[in-house]
C-alpha positions as CSV (number, residue, x, y, z in Angstrom):
1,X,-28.8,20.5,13.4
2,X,-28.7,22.0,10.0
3,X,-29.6,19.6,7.7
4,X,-29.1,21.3,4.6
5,X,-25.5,23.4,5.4
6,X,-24.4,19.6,6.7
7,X,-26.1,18.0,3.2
8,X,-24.3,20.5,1.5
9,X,-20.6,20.3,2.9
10,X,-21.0,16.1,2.7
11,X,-21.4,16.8,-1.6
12,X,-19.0,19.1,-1.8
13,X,-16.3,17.2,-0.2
14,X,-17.4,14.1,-2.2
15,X,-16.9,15.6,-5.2
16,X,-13.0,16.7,-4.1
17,X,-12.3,12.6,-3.2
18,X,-10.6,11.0,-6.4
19,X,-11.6,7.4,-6.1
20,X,-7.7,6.4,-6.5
21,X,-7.1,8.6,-3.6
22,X,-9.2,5.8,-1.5
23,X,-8.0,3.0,-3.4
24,X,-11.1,2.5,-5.3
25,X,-10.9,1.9,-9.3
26,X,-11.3,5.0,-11.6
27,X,-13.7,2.9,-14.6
28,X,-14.5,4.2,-17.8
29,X,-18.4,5.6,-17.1
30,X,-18.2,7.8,-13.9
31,X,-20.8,10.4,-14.4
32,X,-19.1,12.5,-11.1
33,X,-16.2,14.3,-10.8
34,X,-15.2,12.6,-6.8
35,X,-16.6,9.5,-5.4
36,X,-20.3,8.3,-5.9
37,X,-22.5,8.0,-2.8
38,X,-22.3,5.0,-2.3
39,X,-18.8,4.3,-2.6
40,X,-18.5,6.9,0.1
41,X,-21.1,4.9,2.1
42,X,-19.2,1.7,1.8
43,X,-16.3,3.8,2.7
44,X,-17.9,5.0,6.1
45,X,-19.4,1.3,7.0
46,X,-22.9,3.1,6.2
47,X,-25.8,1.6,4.4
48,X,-26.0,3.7,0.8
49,X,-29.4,4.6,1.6
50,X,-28.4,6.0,5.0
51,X,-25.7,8.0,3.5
52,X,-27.8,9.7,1.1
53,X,-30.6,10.4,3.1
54,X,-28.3,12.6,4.7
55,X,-26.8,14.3,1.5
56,X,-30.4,15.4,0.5
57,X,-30.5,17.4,4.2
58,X,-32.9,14.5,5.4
59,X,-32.7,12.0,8.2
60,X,-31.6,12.0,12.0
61,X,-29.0,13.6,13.4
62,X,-26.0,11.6,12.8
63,X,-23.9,10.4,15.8
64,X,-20.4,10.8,16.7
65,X,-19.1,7.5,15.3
66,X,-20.9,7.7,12.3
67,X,-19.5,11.0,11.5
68,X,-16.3,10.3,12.4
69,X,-16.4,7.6,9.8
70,X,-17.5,9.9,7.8
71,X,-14.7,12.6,8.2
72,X,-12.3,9.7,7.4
73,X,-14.0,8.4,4.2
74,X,-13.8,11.9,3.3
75,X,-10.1,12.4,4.4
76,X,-11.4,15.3,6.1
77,X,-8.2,17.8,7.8
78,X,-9.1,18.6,11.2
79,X,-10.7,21.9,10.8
80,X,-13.0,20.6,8.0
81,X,-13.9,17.4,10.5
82,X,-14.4,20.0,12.9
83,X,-16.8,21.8,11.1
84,X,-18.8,18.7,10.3
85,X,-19.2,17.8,13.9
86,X,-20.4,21.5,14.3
87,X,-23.0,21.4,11.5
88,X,-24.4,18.0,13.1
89,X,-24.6,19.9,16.3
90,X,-22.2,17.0,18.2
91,X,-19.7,18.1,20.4
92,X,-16.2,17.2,19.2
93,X,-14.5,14.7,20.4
94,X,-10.6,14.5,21.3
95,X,-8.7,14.6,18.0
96,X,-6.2,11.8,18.9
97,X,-8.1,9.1,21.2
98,X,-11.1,6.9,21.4
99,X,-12.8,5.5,18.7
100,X,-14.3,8.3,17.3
101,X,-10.8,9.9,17.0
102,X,-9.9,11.8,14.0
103,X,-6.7,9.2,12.3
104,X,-3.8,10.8,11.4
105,X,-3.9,11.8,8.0
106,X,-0.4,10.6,7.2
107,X,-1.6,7.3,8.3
108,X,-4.5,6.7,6.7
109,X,-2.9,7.9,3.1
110,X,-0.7,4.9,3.8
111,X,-3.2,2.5,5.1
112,X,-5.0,3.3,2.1
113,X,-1.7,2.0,-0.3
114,X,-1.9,-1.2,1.7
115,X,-4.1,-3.0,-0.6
116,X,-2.6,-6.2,-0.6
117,X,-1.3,-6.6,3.5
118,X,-3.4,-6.4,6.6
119,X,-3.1,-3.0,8.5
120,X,-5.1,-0.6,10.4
121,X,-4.8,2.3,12.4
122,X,-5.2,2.0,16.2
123,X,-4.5,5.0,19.1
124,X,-2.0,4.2,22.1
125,X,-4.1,2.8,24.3
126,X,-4.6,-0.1,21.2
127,X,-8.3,1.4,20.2
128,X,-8.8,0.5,16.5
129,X,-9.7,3.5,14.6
130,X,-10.1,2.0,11.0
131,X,-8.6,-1.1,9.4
132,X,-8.9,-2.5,5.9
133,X,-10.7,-5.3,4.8
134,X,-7.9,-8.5,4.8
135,X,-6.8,-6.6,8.7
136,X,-10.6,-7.5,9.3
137,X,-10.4,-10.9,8.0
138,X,-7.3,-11.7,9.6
139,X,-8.1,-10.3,13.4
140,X,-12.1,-9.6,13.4
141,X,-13.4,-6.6,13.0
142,X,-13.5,-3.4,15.4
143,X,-15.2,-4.6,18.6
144,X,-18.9,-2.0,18.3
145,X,-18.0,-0.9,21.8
146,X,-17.4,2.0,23.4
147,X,-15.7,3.3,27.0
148,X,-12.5,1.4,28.5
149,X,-13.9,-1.6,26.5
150,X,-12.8,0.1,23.6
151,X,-9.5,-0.7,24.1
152,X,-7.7,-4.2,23.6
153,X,-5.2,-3.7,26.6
154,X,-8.7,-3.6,28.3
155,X,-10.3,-6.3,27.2
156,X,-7.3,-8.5,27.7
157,X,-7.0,-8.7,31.0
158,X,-10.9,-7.9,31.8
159,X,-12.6,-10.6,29.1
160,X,-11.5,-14.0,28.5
161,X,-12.5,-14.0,25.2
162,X,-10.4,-10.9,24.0
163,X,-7.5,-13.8,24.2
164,X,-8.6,-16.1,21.8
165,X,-7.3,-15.0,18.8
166,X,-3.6,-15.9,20.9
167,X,-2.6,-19.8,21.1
168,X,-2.7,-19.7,25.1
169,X,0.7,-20.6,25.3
170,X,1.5,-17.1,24.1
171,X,-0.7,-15.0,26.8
172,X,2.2,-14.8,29.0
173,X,3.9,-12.8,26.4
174,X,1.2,-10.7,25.4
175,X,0.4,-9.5,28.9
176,X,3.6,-8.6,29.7
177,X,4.1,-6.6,25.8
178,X,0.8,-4.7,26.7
179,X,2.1,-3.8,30.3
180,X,5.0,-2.6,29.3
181,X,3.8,-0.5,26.2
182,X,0.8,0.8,28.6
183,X,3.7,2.1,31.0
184,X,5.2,3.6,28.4
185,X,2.3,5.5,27.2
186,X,1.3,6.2,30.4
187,X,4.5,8.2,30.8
188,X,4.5,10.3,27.6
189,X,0.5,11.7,28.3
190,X,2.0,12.6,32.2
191,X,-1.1,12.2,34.4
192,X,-3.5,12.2,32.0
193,X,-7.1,11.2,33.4
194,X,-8.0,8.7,30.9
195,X,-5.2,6.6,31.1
196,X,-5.0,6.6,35.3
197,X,-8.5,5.9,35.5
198,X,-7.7,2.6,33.0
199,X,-4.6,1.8,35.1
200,X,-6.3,1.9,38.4
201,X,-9.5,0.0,36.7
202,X,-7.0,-3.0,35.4
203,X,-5.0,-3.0,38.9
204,X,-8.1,-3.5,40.5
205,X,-9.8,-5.9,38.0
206,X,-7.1,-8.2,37.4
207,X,-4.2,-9.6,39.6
208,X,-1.9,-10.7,36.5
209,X,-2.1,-6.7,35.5
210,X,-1.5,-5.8,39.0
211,X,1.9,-7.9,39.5
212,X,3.1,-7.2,36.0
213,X,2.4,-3.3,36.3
214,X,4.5,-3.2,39.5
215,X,7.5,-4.8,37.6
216,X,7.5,-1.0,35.9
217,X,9.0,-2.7,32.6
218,X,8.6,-0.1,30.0
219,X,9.1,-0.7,26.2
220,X,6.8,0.7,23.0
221,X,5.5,-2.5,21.1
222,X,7.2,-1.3,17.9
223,X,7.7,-5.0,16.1
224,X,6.1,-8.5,17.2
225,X,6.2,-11.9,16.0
226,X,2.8,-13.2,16.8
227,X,0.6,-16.3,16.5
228,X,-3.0,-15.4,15.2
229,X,-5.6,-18.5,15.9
230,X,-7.6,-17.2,12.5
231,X,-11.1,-19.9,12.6
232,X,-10.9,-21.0,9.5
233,X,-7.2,-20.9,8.3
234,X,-5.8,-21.7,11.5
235,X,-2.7,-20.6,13.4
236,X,-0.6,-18.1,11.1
237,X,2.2,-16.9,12.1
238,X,3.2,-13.2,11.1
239,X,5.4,-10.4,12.1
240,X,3.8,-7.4,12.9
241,X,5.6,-3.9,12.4
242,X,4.3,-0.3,14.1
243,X,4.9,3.3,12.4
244,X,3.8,5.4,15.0
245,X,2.5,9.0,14.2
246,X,4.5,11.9,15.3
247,X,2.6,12.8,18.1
248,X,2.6,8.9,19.2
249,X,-1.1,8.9,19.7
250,X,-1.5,7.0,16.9
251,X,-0.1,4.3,15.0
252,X,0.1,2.6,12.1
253,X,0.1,-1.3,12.3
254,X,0.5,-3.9,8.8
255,X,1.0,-7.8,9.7
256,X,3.1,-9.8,7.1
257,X,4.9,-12.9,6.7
258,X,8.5,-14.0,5.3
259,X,8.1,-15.5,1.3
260,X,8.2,-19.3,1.1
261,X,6.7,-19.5,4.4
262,X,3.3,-21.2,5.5
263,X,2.3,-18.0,6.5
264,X,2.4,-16.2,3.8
265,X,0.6,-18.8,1.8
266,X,-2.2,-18.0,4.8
267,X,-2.3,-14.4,4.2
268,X,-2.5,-15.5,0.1
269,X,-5.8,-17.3,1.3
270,X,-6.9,-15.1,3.3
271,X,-7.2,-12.4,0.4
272,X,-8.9,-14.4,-1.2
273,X,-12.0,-15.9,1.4
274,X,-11.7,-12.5,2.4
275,X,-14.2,-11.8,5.0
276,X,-17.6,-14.2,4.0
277,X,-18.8,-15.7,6.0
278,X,-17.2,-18.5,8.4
279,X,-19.6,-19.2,11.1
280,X,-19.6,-22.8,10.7
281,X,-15.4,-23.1,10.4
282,X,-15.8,-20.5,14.0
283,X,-14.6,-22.7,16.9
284,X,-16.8,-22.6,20.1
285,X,-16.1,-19.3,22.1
286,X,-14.3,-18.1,19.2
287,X,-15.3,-13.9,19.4
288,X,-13.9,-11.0,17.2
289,X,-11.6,-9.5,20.0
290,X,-9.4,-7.4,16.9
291,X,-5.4,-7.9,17.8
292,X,-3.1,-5.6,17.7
């Protein structure tokens, strides 16, 4: 690993960040041209001490989820968050999948504009990538997991828990959207190995995959109407709308609700308890499974 090429590249791509280019406020005293380091910290989910341990060429060797959070905090293009992974001496991983995956530039300029909504960023196979701070208070944050586990479609039908944040009268309908959007995403990669090995893993685990998988329905989850059992708001009821990226690897998700409604008087709330702490509103069993 070298520390100081890898110090070096971290400044100089801070410096090129505008802080309105992350949604953060310019201010009147800024005493650097780009972002500070520990805005870029907070950015990357990294303690600011962490962060600039590693700008002055110090520290352990990064891993691959931290610097992928760091190549989107620094809105890296893909040969520059490349280059990072190679001065860290980590091998790359795939640009479009898993939760080290490198998010769609496109996608995070826009999820960066989405100051005011809940939205994040998730692959095909419904892996949260990143998500901004009201999509965390609404859902839970990213599940720290890694593997098949990463994915919700995964963790729906394998953990009981994943299905909490879904009054259980909806399940039905939730199992039978994921199904279908997992066969249609199955189709478009044509054979490829990660998602046959998460097929034949689901058939085997769970029966209610199994019968709905040999229906062979087949329809992208572009727009939903969904329940969300939030712990300390409640049920809210939003519509959730999909842009997907051009490849279709990736895909843009915001939740919102109509004016007037109850629900959008929730999401008002929620912008506002944002995500302190809740543990004694959390029901019992109630876990961070992150919808999508």
């Amino acid at each position: 690993m070298n520390h100081s090429e890898l110090a070096a590249f971290l400044k100089s791509r801070r410096d090129r960040i505008r802080p309105a280019d992350v949604g953060l406020p310019t201010g009147p005293r800024r005493r650097v041209p780009g972002l500070r380091r520990e805005e870029v910290a907070q950015l990357a989910g990294l303690s600011a001490d962490y962060y600039t341990e590693l700008e002055r060429g110090r520290g352990a060797q990064p891993s691959t989820q931290v610097l992928a959070a760091l190549a989107r905090a620094l809105r890296l293009n893909g040969d520059a968050r490349d280059h990072l992974f190679h001065l860290a001496d980590r091998r790359v991983p795939p640009a479009a999948h898993g939760p080290a995956a490198h998010v769609q530039p496109a996608l995070l300029g826009l999820l960066d504009r989405l100051t005011t909504t809940p939205a994040q960023v998730i692959t095909d196979l419904h892996e949260t990538l990143v998500q901004n701070p009201l999509a965390a208070a609404l859902v839970g944050p990213a599940p720290a997991v890694r593997g098949p586990a990463a994915s919700l479609v995964h963790r729906w039908f394998t953990d009981p828990g994943a299905r909490a944040v879904y009054p259980a009268e909806d399940h039905p309908h939730h199992s039978r959207v994921f199904v279908a959007d997992l066969q249609a995403v199955a189709a478009r990669r044509g054979g490829d190995t990660t998602v046959t090995r998460l097929v034949a893993e689901l058939r085997r685990r769970s029966e209610e995959f199994a019968a709905l998988w040999a229906t062979h329905d087949v329809a992208l989850r572009r727009t939903d109407h969904k329940r969300i059992v939030h712990p300390a708001l409640g049920v809210i009821e939003v519509d959730c709308h999909s842009l997907f990226s051009e490849d279709g690897c990736q895909r843009l998700l915001w939740f919102t609700a109509p004016p007037g409604t109850e629900g959008a008087s929730q999401l008002e709330l929620l912008s506002v308890i944002g995500t302190q702490d809740m543990e004694p509103a959390i029901m019992p069993g109630w876990r961070s499974p992150n919808s999508s």
